[in-house]
C-alpha positions in Angstrom: 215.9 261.5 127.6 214.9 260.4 131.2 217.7 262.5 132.5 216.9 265.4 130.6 213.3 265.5 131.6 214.2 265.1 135.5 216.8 268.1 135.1 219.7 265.3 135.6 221.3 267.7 132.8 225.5 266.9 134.0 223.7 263.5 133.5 223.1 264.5 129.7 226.3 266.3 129.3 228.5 263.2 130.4 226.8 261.2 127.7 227.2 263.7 124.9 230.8 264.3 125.8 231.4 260.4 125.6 229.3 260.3 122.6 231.9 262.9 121.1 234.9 261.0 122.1 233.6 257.5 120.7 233.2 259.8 117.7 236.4 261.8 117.0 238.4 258.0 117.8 235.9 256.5 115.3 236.6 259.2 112.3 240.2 259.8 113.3 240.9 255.7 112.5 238.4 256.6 109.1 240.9 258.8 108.5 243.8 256.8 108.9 242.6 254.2 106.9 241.2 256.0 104.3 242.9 259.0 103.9 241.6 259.6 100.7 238.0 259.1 101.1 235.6 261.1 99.2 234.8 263.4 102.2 238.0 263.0 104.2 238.8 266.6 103.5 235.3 267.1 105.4 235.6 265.2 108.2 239.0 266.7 108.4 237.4 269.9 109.0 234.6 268.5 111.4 238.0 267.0 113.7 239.3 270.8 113.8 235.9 272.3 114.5 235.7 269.6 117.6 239.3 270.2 118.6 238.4 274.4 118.8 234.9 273.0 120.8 237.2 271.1 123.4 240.0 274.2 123.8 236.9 276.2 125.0 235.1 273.4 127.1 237.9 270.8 127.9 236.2 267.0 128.9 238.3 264.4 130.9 237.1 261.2 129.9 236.9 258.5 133.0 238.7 256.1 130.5 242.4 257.3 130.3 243.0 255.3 127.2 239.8 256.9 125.3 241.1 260.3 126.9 244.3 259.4 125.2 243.0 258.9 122.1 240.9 261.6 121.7 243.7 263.9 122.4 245.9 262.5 119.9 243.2 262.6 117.7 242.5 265.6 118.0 246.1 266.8 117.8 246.7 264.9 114.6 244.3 267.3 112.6 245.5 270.6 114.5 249.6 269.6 112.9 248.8 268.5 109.9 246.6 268.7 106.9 245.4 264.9 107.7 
C-alpha cells in the first residue's frame, strides 16, 4: 500500500504480476493433482481467462524458472480441456 500511496505504481504492478504468477503455478499443480476436483472445471476457466489477460499485457518474470512455469501453465489450459 506504501507504494501505491507514494505513486510508486510500476512498484504495485510488479507485485500483482508476481502475485499472478505464484498463482496460475499454484492452481495449475491443483490441477494436476486433482484433476477432478469439485471446481477444477472452474479454475480451468480462471487459467484461460489469465492466459487471454497475459496475450494482451505480456509480464516477464525476473525468475526464468517461474517464467517458465507460468507459460507452460498457461499453455496447458489453452491445448487442452485440462
Amino acid at each position: 500500500m506504501r507504494d501505491l500511496r507514494s505513486g510508486e505504481t510500476n512498484a504495485v504492478f510488479e507485485a500483482l504480476e508476481d502475485n499472478l504468477d505464484v498463482s496460475v503455478v499454484s492452481l495449475r499443480a491443483l490441477l494436476d493433482e486433482s484433476p477432478h476436483a469439485e471446481h477444477a472445471k472452474n479454475y480451468t476457466n480462471l487459467l484461460r481467462r489469465i492466459a487471454e489477460y497475459r496475450s494482451t499485457h505480456p509480464d516477464r518474470n525476473r525468475n526464468s524458472n517461474i517464467d517458465e512455469m507460468v507459460r507452460e501453465a498457461l499453455n496447458s489450459v489453452n491445448k487442452t480441456n485440462r
